[in-house]
C-alpha positions as CSV (number, residue, x, y, z in Angstrom):
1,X,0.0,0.0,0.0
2,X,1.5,3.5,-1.2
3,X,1.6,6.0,1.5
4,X,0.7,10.0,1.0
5,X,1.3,12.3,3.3
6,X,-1.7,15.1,4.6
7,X,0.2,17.2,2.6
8,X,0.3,15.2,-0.5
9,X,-3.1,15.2,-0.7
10,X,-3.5,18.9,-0.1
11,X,-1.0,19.3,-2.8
12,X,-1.6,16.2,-5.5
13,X,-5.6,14.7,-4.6
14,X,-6.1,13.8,-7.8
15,X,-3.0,11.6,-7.7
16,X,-3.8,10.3,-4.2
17,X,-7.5,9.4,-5.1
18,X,-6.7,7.6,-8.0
19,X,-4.4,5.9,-6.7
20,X,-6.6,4.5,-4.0
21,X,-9.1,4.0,-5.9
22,X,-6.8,1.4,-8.0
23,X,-5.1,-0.2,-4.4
24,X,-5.5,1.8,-1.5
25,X,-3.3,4.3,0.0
26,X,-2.1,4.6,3.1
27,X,-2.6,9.0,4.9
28,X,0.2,9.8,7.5
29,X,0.7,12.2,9.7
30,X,3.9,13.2,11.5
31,X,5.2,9.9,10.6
32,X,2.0,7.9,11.6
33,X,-0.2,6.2,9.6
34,X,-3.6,8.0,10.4
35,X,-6.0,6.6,7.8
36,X,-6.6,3.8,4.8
37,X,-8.2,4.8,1.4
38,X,-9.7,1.7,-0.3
39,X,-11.3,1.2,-3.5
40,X,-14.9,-0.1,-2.5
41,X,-14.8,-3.2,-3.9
42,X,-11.8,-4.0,-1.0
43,X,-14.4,-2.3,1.4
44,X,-17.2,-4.8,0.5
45,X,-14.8,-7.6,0.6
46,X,-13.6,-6.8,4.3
47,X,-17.5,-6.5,5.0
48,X,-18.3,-9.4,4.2
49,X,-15.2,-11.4,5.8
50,X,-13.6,-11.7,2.6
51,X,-10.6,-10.2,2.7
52,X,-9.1,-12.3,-0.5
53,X,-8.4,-10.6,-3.7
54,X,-7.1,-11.1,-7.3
55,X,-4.6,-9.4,-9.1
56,X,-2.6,-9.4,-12.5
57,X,1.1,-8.5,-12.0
58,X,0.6,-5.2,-13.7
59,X,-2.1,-4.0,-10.9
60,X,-0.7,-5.7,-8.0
61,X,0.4,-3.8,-4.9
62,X,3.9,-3.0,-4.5
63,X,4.2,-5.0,-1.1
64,X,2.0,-8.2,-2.3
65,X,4.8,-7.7,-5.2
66,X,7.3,-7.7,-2.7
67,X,6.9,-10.6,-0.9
68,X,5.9,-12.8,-4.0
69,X,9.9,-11.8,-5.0
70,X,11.2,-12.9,-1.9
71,X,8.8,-16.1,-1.9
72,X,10.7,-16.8,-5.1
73,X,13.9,-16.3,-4.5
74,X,13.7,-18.5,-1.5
75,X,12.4,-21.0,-3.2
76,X,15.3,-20.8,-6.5
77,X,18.0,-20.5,-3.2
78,X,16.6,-23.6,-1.9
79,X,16.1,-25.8,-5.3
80,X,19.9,-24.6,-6.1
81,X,20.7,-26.0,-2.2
82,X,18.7,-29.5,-3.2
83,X,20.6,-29.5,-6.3
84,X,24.4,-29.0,-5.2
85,X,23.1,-31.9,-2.5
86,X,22.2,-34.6,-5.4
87,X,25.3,-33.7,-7.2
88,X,27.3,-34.1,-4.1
89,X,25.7,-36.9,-3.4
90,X,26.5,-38.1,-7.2
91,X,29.7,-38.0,-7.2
């Protein structure tokens, strides 16, 4: 979730709004987060109990895009582990 300060939105709403409208935004204050922006769909979703959502790698938030890089680099150091084992193992 992209953070905007008070001032940002002041200064840039349009850019703040649309933003949120596409994945939420996050509104701090003196370096606290003070309120969440979220597209209504997301709104609905967390109403219901259903905080699950669907996303395309183009219109995915930054951090779920964050941790699925991590996810896969763990996983390619951990394969590359398994494999110097086997060839170890091989030899």
């Amino acid at each position: 979730m992209k953070e905007f300060s008070y001032s940002d939105l002041a200064r840039k709403s349009g850019e703040v709004l649309d933003v949120a409208a596409r994945e939420g935004v996050s509104l701090v204050k003196h370096g606290r987060e003070m309120l969440v922006i979220i597209p209504r769909d997301h709104y609905d979703d967390l109403r219901r109990g259903d905080a699950r959502s669907v996303f395309s790698m183009a219109d995915a938030p930054d951090d779920l895009l964050d941790e699925l890089a991590a996810g896969i680099s763990e996983s390619r150091a951990e394969l590359a582990e398994r494999m110097k084992d086997e060839d170890e193992a091989a030899q």
